[in-house]
N, C-alpha and C positions, 0 to 999 in steps of 0.2 A: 484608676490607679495612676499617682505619678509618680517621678524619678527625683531624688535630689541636686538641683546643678552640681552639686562638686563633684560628680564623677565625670562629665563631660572636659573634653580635652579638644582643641581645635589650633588647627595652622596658624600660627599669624604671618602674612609675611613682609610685616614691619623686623621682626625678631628673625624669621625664619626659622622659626621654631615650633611645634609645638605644644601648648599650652595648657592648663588648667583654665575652665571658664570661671569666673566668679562676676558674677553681677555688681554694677557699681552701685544701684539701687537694690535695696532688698527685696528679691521677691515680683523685682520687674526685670526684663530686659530689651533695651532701644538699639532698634539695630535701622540703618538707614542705607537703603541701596539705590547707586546711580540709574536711573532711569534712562528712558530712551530719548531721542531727539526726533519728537513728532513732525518730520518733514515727507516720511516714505511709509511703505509698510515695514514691520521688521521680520528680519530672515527667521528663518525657526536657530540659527547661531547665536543671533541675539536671544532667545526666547530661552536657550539651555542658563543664563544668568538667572533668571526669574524662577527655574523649574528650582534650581540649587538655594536662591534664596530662602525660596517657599519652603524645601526643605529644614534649613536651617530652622526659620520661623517656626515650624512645627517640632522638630526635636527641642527647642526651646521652650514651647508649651507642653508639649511629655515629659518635660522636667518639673512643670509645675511654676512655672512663670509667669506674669501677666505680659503679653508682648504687646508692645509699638512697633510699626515698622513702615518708612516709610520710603518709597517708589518716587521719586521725582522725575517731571515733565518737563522737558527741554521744549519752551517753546522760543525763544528768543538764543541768539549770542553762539548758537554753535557755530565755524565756519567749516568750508570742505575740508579742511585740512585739521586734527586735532589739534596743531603748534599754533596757532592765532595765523593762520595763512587761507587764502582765496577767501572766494564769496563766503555769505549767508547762506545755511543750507535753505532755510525757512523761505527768505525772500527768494532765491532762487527757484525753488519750486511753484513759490507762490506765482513768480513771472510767467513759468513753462505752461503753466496749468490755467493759468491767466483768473486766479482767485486771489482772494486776499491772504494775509498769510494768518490771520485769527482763522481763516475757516479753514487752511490745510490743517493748521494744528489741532482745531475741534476734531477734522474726521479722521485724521490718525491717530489722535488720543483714544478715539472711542475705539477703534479697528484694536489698536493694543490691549486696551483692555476687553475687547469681546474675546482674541487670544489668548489673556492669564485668565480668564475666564476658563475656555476649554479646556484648560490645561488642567483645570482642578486645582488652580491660584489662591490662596485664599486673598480674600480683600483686604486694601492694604490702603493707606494714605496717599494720596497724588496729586500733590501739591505742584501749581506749575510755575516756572522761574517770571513769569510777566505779572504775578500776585504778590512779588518780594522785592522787584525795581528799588524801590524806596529804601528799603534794607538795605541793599546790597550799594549804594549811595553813600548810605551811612557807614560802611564797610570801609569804601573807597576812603572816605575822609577819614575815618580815625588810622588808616594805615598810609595815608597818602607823605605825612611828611618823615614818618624813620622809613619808610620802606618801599617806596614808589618817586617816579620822574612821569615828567609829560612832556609827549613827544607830540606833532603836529600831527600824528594818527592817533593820539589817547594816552590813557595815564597808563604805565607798566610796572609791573612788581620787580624790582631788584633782588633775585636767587640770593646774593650775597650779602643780605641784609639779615637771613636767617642761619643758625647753625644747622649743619648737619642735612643740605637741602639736594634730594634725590635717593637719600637712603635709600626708599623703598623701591625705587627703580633698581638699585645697585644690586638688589634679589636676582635683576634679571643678572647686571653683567657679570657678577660674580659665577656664575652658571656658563661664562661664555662669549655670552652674546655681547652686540656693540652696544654704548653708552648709548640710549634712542633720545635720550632729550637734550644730551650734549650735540646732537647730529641737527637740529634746529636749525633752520633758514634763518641766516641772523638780518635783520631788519637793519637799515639805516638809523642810527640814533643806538640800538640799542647798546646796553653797557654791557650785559652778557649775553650770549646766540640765544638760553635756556630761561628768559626774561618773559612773561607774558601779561598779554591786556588783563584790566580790571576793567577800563571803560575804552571803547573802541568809539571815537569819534565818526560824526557822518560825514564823509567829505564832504568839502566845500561843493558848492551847485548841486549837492544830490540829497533825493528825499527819500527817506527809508519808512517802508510801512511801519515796523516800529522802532519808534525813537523817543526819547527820553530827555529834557535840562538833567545838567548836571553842572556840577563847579570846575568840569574839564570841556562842556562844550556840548552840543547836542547829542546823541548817540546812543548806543545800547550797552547793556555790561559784558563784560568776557563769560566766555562758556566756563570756565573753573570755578565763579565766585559765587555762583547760585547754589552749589554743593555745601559750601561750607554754610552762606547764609543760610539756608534751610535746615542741614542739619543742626543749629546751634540754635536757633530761633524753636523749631519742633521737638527735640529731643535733649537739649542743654549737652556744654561741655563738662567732661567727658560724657558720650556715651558708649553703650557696651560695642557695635560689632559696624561695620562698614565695609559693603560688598560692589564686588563687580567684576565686570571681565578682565580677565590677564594685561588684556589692551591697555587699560585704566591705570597699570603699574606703573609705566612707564613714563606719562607727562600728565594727565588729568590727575593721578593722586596726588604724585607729588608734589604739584600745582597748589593742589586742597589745602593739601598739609601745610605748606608755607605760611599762607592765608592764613592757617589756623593759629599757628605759632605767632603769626604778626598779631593777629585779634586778641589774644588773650596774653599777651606781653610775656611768652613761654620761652624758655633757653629750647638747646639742644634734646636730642631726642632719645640720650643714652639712660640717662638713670629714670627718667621719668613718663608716664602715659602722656605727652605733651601733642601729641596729633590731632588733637579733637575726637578720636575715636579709639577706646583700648584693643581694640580687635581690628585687621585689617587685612579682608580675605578675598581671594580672589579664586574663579571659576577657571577653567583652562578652555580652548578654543573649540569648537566640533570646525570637524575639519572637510571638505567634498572635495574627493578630486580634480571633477569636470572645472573648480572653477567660479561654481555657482550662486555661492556664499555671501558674494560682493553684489550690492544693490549700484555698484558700479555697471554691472554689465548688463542691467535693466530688465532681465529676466531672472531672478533672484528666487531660491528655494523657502518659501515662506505656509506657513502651517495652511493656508487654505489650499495650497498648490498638493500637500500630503494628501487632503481629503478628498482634493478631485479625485484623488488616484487609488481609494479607497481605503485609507488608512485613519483610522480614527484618532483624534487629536490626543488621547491617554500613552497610545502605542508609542507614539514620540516622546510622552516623560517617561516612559518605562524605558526608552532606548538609554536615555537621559541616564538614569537610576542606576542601569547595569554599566555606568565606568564611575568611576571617584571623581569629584570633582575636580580634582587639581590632575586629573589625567587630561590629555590631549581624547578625543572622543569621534572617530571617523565616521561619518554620514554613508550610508549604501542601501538603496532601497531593501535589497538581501537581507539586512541589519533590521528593517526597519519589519518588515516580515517576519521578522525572525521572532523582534518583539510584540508583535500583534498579535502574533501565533501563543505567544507564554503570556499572555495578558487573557485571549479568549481562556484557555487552562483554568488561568487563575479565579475569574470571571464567574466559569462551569461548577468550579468547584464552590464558590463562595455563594452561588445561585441554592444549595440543596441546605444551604443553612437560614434563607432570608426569614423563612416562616416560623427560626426560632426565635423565645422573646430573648430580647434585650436584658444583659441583665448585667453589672459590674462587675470586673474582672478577678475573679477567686485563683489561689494557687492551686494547679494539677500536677501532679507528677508528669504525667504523658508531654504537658508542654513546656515542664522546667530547661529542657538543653534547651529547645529553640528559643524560648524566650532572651535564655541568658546571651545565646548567642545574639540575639538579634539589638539585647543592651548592649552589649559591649562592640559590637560593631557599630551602631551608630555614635555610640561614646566616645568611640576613636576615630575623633574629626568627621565625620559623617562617612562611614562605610557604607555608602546600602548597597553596593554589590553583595556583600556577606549577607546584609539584612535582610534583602530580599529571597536569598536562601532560606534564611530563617524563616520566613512568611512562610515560604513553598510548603517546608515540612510540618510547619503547623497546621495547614490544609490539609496536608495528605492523612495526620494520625487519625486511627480508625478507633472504633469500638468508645468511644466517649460521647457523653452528652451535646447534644447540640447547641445548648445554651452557653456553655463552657468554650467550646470553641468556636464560635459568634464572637464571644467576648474579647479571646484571644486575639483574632483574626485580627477583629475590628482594632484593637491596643496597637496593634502593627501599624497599619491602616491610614492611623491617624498622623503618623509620619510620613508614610511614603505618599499619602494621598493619589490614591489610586481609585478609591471612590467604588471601591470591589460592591458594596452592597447594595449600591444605587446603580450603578452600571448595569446593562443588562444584555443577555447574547445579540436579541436585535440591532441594539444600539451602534455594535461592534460588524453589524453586515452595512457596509457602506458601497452603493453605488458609484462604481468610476463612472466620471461623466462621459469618458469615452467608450464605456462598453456597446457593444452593435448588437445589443438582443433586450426585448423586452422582459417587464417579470410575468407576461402571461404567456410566452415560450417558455421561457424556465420552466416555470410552474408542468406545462406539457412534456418539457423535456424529462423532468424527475417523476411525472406521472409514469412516461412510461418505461426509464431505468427504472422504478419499482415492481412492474409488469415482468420485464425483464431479469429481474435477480428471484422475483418470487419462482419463475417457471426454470432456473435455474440456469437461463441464460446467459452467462457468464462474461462472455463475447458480445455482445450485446449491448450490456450493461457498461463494458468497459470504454465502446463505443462511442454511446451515447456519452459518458463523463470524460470522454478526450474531447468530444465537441463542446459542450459546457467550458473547458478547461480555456480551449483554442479563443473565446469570445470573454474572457473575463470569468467568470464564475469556477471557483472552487468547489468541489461535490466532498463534503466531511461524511463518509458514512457512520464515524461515531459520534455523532451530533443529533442529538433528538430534534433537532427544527431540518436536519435534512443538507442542507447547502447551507455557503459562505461565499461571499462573496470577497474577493482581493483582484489586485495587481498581476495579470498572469502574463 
């Protein structure tokens, strides 16, 4: 069963509004999201972008869509600093670690994607910026003479050469906040502080793993220009939806956007889709208070650190799932339990239905509210706080065929991507690597709190599952496999 786009409604916040979706194509939708910069692993902060994406992607296909979507790989051009300021992240890493910087970016690409893997990602295009060099050359030159200068560090883009240049950042200051791309380290040379590379020259005397001819000089291209060259090279101008972190509002969009308006010889941004992208959406921040968010501080909270600790990589999109995306979203192991714990539920529940067949999704009365509920929540910009309400109560109705609500379940499912059918209770008992007991004490241990509750030893029993509790292990006594394993 699917939806017809027109009832879907989503935030822009180019507009800050809002909107009705309509496809630019019929019957297709391109949606292209900023990727990572394969220098480090990424935080599970970064990975709540990709969880939301995937969302999107998928209520897009519940509408009956054909989607594109693609993920771009920052292997070249990103510096420490978003604004064109310090090192190479790439080269720098590449130095600390003393590889090349092709092979840090190999094994971070693969590490991220073994990550939207877990996550229950679906696969997506991952194009990386050192396969569009050439392009984005070509970029340079057709915008180098209305829209660019060259400075003895590279060619840069003149803000003041496009109409209407930081809108999309203005979402933030309008709300408040300070002007972040007006706040810019202004460079010697430059005409405006908010001006940045297209092509960053190599200095003089120094040799950069990757470097590039250009018509400005040896070098590599700026972090902004691989965005727009890929989106426009993969998905043509316009296309439908363009995502990323809240981060990205502020100097990488509007960077894009310029770029885009220079390339395609576009005015101002008022009456017309002229951005390169009709939708323009951004994810809010998960926020940890220790601190630990920042790959700055070298011990950074990232999805395999969750699993040492026995939390299964689903629990984290389901923490994901229960705020809106444009919420701010707080990280707490508590939180994170909380959702592991409504994931096993769901899990338990959707386990007593696997052995039904499969069969296409028929109208029931029994699950007319929750359905409708679960449309119209994700219709409205991606609700799935509500939606996954929805799910719950469609598990829980009783007295109907199992076929019927298989069906149901799964119609859900297929958006929140939680992967309920394939999942399995085992999958969800995960060994912390720090636990101090083997599973052949366990296993003795729950031998003999069984021994214990049979002869009605009560005390006993309770016992023994406070020593379980004290070494890691969780004792479920409504759990037909007996124990669970978490975080204690």
């Amino acid at each position: 069963m699917t939806s017809s786009a027109s009832g879907l409604k989503l935030f822009n916040s180019l507009t800050r509004e809002i909107e009705p979706f309509t496809p630019v194509h019929e019957g297709e939708a391109r949606v292209y999201s900023c990727g990572p910069t394969v220098y480090n692993y990424q935080h599970i902060g970064n990975m709540r972008a990709y969880v939301f994406a995937d969302t999107l992607g998928r209520t897009l296909q519940h509408r009956g869509l054909k989607l594109t979507h693609v993920i771009n790989i920052t292997d070249v051009g990103h510096l420490t600093s978003d604004a064109d300021e310090g090192e190479d992240k790439m080269e720098k890493m590449a130095a600390t670690q003393g590889k090349s910087a092709w092979d840090i970016a190999a094994f971070y690409q693969a590490d991220f994607e073994n990550d939207l893997a877990r996550l229950n990602i679906q696969k997506k295009q991952h194009p990386r910026a050192t396969e569009y060099v050439e392009e984005m050359i070509d970029w340079g030159k057709n915008m180098a003479d209305a829209h660019c200068y060259e400075l003895d560090s590279g060619l840069y883009f003149d803000i003041s050469t496009v109409a209407d240049y930081g809108k999309l950042a203005r979402a933030v200051t309008e709300e408040g906040a300070e002007d972040s791309w007006g706040r810019i380290k202004k460079l010697e040379g430059k005409r405006n502080a908010g001006d940045f590379a297209i092509w960053r020259k190599t200095p003089e005397g120094e040799t950069r793993q990757m470097e590039w001819d250009s018509p400005w000089g040896k070098g590599a291209p700026g972090w902004h220009l691989e965005c727009s060259v890929m989106g426009e090279k993969l998905l043509g101008f316009p296309f439908d939806i363009h995502t990323g972190g809240i981060d990205h509002r502020e100097i990488h969009h509007p960077n894009e956007i310029a770029q885009n308006q220079a390339f395609c010889g576009c005015g101002g941004l008022d009456t017309a889709r002229n951005s390169g992208a009709n939708i323009w959406m951004h994810n809010n921040f998960l926020v940890e208070r220790s601190g630990k968010m920042s790959k700055s501080s070298g011990e950074f909270l990232r999805l395999q650190l969750l699993v040492d600790k026995g939390f299964h990589p689903l629990a984290y999109r389901l923490m994901c799932l229960q705020a809106h995306y444009r919420s701010e979203l707080e990280f707490s192991w508590e939180g994170l339990e909380a959702a592991l714990t409504r994931l096993k539920r769901m899990v338990i529940a959707a386990d007593r239905l696997k052995d039904a067949e499969c069969q296409p999704m028929a109208e029931h009365q029994k699950f007319a509210a929750s359905l409708a509920k679960f449309d119209e929540a994700i219709s409205d910009d991606l609700g799935t706080p509500l939606a996954l309400t929805a799910l719950e109560e469609a598990l829980a109705v009783k007295k109907v065929a199992p076929e019927i609500k298989r069906a149901v379940v799964e119609h859900m499912d297929a958006v929140l991507g939680l992967n309920l059918f394939e999942l399995t209770r085992e999958e969800l008992r995960i060994r912390p690597v720090s636990a101090e007991i083997t599973e052949a004490e366990i296993e003795d241990a729950l031998a003999r709190r069984k021994a214990a509750r049979a002869e009605k030893d009560f005390a006993a029993s309770d016992a023994i599952r406070d020593e379980l509790a004290a070494k890691g292990v969780d004792v479920m006594d409504g759990d037909p496999l007996g124990w669970d394993w978490k975080l204690s």
